[in-house]
C-alpha positions in Angstrom: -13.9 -53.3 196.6 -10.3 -54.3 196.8 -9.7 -57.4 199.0 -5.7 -56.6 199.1 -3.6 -53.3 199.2 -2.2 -54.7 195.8 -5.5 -53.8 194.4 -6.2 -50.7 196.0 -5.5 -47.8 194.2 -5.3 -45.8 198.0 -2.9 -48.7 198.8 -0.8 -50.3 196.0 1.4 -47.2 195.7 2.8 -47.8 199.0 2.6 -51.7 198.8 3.7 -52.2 195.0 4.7 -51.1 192.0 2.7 -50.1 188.8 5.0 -52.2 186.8 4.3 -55.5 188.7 0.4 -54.1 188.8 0.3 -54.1 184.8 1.8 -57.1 184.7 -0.6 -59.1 186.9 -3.5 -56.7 185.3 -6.9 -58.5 184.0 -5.7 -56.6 180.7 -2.1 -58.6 180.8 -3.8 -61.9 182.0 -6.5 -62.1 178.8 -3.4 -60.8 176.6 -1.5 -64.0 177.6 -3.9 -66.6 177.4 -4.6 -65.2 173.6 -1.2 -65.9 173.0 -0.7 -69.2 174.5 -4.1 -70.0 172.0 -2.0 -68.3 169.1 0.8 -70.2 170.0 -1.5 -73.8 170.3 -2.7 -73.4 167.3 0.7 -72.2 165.0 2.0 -75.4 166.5 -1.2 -77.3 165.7 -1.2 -75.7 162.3 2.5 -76.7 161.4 1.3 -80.5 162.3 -1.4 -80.2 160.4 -4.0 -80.6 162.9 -5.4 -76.4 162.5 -5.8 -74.6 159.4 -3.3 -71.8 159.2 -5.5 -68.7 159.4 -6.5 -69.7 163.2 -3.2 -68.3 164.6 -3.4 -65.2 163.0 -7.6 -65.0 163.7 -6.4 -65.5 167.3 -3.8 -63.0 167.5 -6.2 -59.9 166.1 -8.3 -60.0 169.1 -8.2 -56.9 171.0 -7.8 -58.3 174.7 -9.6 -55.1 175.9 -12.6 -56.2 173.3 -13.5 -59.0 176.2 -15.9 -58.0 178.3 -14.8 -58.5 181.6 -17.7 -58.4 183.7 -19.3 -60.9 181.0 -16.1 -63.0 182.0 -16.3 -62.5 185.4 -19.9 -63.8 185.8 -18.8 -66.7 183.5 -15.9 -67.5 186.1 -18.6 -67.6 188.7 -20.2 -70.2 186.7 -17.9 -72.3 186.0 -15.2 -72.0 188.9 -12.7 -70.9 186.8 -11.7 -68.0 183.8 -10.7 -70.2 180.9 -14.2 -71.7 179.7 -15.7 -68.1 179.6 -12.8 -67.0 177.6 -12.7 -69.8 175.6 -16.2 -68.8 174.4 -15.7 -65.5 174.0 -13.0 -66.0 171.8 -14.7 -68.3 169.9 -17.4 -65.9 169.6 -15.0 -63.7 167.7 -13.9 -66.2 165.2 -14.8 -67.4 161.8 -17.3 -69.9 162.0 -14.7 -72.4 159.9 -12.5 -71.8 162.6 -14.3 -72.6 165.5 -14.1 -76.0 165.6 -10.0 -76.0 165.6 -10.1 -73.6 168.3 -8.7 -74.9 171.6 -8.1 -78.2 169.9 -6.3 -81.1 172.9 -5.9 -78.3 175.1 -7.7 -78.1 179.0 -8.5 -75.2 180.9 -5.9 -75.6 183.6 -3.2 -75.4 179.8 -4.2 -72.1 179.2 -4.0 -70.8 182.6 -1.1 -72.0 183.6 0.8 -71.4 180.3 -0.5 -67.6 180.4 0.3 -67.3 184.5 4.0 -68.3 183.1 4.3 -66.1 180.8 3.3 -63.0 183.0 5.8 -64.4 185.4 8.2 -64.1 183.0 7.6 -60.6 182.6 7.4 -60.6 186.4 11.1 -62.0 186.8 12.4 -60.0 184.6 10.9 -56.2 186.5 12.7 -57.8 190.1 16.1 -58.9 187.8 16.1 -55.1 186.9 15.5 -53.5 190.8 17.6 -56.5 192.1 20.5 -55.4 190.2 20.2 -51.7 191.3 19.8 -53.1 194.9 22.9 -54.8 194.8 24.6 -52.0 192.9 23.3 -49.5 195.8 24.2 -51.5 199.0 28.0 -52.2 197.1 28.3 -48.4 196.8 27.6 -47.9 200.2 29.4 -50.5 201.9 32.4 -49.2 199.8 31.6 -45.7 201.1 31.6 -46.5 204.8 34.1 -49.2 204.9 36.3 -47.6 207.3 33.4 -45.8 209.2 33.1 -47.2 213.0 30.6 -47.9 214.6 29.1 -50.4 216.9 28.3 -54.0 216.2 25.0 -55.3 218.5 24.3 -58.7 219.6 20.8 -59.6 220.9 20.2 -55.4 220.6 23.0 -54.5 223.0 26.8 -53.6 222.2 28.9 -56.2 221.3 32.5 -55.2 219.8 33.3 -52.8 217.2 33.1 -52.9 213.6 32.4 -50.4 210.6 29.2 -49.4 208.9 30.6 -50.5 205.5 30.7 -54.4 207.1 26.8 -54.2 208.1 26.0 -52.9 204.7 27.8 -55.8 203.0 26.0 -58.5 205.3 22.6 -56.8 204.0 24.0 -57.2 199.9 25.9 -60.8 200.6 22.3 -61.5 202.4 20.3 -60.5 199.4 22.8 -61.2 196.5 22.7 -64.8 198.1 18.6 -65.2 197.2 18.8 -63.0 193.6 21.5 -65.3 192.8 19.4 -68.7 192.1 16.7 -66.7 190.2 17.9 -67.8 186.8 17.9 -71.4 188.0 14.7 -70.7 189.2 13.4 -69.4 186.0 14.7 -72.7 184.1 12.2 -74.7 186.0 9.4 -72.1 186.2 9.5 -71.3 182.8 7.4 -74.3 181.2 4.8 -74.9 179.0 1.6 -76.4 179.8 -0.1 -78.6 177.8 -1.4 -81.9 178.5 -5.4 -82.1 178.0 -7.7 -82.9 180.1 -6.0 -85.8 182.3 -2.4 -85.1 181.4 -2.1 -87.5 178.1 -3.6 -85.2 175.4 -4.8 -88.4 174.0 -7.0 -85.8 172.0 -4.2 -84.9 170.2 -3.1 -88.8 169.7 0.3 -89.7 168.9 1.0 -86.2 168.1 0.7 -84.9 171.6 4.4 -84.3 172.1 5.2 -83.3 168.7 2.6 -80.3 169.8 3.9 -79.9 172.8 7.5 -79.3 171.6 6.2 -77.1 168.8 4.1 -75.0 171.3 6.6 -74.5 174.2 8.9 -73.2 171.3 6.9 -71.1 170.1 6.3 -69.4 173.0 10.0 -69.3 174.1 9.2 -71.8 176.9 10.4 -75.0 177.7 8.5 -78.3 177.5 7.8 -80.4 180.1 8.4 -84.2 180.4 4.8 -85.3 181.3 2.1 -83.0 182.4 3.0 -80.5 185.6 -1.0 -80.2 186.2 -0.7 -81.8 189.8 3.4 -81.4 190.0 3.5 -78.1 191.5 6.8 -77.7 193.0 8.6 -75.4 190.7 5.3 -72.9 191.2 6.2 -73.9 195.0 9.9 -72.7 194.6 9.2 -69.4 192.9 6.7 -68.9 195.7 9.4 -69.6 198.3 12.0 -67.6 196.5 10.1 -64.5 196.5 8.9 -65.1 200.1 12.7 -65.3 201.1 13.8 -62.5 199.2 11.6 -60.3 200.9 13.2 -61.9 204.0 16.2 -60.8 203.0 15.2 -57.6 202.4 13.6 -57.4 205.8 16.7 -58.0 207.6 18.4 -54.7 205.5 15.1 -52.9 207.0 14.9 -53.9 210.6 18.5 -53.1 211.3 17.3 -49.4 209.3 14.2 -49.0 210.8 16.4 -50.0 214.4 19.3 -47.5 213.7 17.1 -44.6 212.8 15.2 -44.9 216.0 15.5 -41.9 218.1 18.0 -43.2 220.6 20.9 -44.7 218.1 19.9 -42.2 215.3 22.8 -43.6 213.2 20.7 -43.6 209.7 18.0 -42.2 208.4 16.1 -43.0 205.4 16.4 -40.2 202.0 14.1 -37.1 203.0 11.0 -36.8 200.8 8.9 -33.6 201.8 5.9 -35.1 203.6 6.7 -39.1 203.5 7.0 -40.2 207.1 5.0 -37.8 208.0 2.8 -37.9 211.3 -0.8 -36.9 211.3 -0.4 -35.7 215.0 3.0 -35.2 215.3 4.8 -32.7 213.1 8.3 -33.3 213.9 7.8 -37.3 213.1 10.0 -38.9 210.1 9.2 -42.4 210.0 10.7 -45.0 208.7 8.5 -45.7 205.5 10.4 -47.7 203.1 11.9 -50.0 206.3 8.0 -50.4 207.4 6.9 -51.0 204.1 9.7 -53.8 203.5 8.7 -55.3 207.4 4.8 -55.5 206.4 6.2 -58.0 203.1 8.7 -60.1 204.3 5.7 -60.4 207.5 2.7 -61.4 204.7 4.7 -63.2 202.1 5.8 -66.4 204.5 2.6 -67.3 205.1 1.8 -67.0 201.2 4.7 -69.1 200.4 3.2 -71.8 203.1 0.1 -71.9 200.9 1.9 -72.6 197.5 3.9 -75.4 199.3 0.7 -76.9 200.7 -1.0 -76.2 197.1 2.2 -79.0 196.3 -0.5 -81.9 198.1 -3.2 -82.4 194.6 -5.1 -84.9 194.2 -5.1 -87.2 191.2 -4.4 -85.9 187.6 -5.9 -82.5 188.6 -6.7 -80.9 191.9 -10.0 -79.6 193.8 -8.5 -76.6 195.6 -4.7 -77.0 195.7 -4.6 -75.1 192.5 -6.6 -72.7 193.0 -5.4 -71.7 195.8 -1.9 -70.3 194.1 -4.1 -68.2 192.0 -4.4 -66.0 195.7 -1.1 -66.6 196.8 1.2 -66.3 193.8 -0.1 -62.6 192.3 0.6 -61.2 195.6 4.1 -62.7 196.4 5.0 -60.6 193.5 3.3 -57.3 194.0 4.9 -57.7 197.4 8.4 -58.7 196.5 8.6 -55.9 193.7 7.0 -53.2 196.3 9.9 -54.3 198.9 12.5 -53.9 196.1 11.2 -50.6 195.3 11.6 -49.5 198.7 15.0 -51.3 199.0 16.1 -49.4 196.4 15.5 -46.1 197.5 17.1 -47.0 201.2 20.1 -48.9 198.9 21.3 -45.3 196.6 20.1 -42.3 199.7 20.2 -43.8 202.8 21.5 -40.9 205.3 24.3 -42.4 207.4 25.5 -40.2 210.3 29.5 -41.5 211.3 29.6 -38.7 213.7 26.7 -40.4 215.9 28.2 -43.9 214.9 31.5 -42.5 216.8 29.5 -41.0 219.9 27.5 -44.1 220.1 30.6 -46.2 220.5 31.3 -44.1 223.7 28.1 -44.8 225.3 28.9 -47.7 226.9 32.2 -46.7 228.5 34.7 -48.7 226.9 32.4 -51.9 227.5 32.3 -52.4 224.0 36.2 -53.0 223.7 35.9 -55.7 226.8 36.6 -58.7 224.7 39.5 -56.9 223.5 40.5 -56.0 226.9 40.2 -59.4 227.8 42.5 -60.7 225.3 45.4 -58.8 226.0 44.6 -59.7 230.1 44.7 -63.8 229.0 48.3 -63.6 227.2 49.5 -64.1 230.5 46.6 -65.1 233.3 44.6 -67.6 231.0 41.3 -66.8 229.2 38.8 -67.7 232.0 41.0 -65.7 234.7 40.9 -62.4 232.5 37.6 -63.1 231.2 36.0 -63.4 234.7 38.0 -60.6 235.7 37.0 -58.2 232.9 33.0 -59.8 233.7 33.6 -58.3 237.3 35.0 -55.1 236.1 31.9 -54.3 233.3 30.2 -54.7 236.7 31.8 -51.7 238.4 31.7 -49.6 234.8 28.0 -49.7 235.0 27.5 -49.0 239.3 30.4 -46.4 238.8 29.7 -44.6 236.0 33.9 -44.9 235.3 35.8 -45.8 231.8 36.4 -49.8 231.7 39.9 -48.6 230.7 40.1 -46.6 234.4 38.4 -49.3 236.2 40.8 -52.0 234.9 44.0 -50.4 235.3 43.5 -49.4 239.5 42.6 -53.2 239.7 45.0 -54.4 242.6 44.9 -58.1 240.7 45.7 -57.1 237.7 48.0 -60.2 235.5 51.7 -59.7 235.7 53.1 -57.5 233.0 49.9 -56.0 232.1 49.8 -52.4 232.9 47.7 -49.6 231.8 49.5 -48.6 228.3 48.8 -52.2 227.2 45.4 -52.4 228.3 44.9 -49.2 226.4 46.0 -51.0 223.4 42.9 -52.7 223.5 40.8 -49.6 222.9 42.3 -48.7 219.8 39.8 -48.8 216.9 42.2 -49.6 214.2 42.5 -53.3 214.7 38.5 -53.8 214.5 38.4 -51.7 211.7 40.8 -53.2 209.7 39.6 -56.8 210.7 35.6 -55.7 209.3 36.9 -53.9 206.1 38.7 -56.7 204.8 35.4 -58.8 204.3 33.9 -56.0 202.3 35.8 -55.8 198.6 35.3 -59.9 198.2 31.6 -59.6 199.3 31.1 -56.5 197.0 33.0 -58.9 193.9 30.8 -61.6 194.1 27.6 -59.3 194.5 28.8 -57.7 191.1 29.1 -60.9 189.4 25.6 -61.6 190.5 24.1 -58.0 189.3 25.6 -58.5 185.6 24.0 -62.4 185.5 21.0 -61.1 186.3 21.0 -58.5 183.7 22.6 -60.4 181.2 19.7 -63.1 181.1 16.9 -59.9 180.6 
């Protein structure tokens, strides 16, 4: 049975990818806690405190030669995967071996070392879509910089601006959160090793010798004192990927908004039968937009649990840490399934200007009001002309007449305001050029933040 659509094979397809699947795989999780024992023990070896063959006896274990149901009852046992694998792996070894195996080391070492090195690999499969997100969105805001079309407060017409500027606020929105996932890494990306209470007094005084030697080994760094119970940089990843998915949400509902029906402005790349309806033929549903929505929905409650995880007791927790082991898996398949998706909307989403232009008309001038208003205040003040335009948007919508008509057969018009400067106001140009010139400087600084990201790969 799967418990999540990460580990349905029905469901992961839509919800994930099969990269961020092998990577959180039973197959990738016993392959990295073999090598965080490999590593333990090279270290331990070069301090003399394991022979030298144990690294190498380590390493030629075939992770699919564990039995996993044998580890899973094990787990059952003893409430969590470590101890079963320890003994299988020590089942595998030469007997003069065994006892070096695991030496100093606790269960919570392994896990935790191995869960950062699959996070590793994790960060590295978002870096890679992140980039071509940001890489997307910049093409397209470039594409429709000069595109008009109507900019919505609160769902209703506010003032002009240009598809190209909506695009950039989705890539400054979602450059903003890829941008502090190399810092992010530098904190996440730490050894464990402390023993059972944090001092590794089983290793003596050469407990941080070992740990230095092991975190290098392993390209890791190595912590201060023991991060058993000091969760927050597990906390912070979990936030991070909970936000980007936020950020990716707000690119989808505006998508999943402007391709409904009534504003048909976008539409997201045509695949023969995805967005199909089971009842209704003619349907084309917004599938990547839903399937960003249903993450950025699950993954703040996820990232709630990895800060409450923060709260452990003593030198190691009853609970707090094992609740991450739910949380943290799945704010990755999630995050890397809404990348996917944002992907696919960033490089072919269909935008139709020609319906961006009608749509502006809708509304009968309303949406150049403010405008209006302005050029009415140069001369009666801006509460007169904005409580005269308020009264005129009121007799656009009863009359079913142009704002622009309705304004200039006003008897109380201002002085020197006639109707070839009020129709100044409805001149696209102005709001065109004022949401264009936003878009190159955005598009810069989301291009520095594509090549950091896969520069440090």
């Amino acid at each position: 049975m799967a418990f999540s659509p990460l580990d349905s094979d029905i469901l992961a397809p839509l919800t994930t990818t099969a990269a961020m699947r092998a990577v959180f795989s039973e197959a990738a999780r016993l392959a990295a806690m073999l090598r965080t024992e490999a590593a333990l023990a090279r270290a331990e070896a070069g301090l003399g405190l394991a022979p030298a063959g144990l690294a190498p006896a380590i390493e030629a274990i075939d992770p699919a030669s564990l039995d996993l149901v044998a580890l899973g009852k094990g787990t059952g046992l003893a409430g969590v995967p470590v101890i079963p694998f320890v003994k299988a792996v020590q089942a595998r070894l030469p007997k003069d071996l065994e006892a070096s195996f695991h030496k100093g080391a606790t269960t919570q070492d392994i896990a935790d070392t191995g869960l950062v090195l699959q996070m590793r690999d994790a960060f590295s499969l978002l870096r890679t879509d992140g980039a071509a997100v940001l890489s997307g969105l910049s093409a397209l805001a470039d594409r429709h910089s000069d595109a008009p079309c109507a900019g919505r407060t609160y769902g209703q017409h506010g003032a002009p601006l240009t598809f190209g500027y909506k695009a950039a606020v989705w890539l400054a929105g979602i450059a903003d959160v890829l941008d502090r996932l190399p810092e992010i890494e530098t904190r996440v990306l730490t050894a464990s090793l402390a023993g059972p209470v944090g001092t590794l007094a089983g290793l003596r005084d050469k407990g941080p010798a070992v740990v230095e030697a092991f975190a290098r080994e392993l390209g890791l760094a190595a912590p201060p004192i023991a991060w058993h119970a000091r969760r927050a940089a597990m906390a912070e990843a979990g936030s991070w990927l909970a936000m980007l998915c936020g950020a990716l949400g707000k690119m989808a509902t505006d998508v999943a908004n402007l391709a409904s029906t009534e504003v048909g402005e976008v539409a997201e790349p045509y695949v023969p039968g995805r967005g199909g309806s089971s009842a209704m033929p003619h349907k084309r549903n917004p599938v990547s937009a839903t399937v960003i929505l249903s993450a950025a929905e699950a993954s703040a409650p996820l990232a709630s649990t990895m800060i409450a995880s923060m709260v452990a007791c003593h030198e190691r927790p009853a609970g707090a840490w094992h609740a991450e082991w739910h949380a943290l898996p799945t704010l990755f398949g999630l995050a890397a399934g809404a990348l996917a998706e944002a992907r696919r909307l960033a490089e072919g989403l269909e935008v139709d200007t020609a319906r961006m232009r009608a749509n502006l008309d809708i509304t009968r001038g309303l949406l150049f009001a403010d405008a209006a208003a302005a050029v009415m205040a140069r001369s009666a003040g801006r509460g007169a002309a904005h409580a005269l335009v308020e009264e005129a948007a009121g007799e656009v919508r009863s009359s079913g007449r142009h704002l622009l008509d309705v304004l200039a057969d006003r008897p109380d018009l201002p002085a020197g305001i006639d109707r070839a400067a009020l129709a100044a106001a409805f001149d696209l140009s102005p709001a065109v050029a004022a949401a264009s010139q936003w878009i190159d400087p955005v598009r810069e600084a989301a291009a520095r933040v594509a090549t950091r990201l896969l520069q440090t790969t």
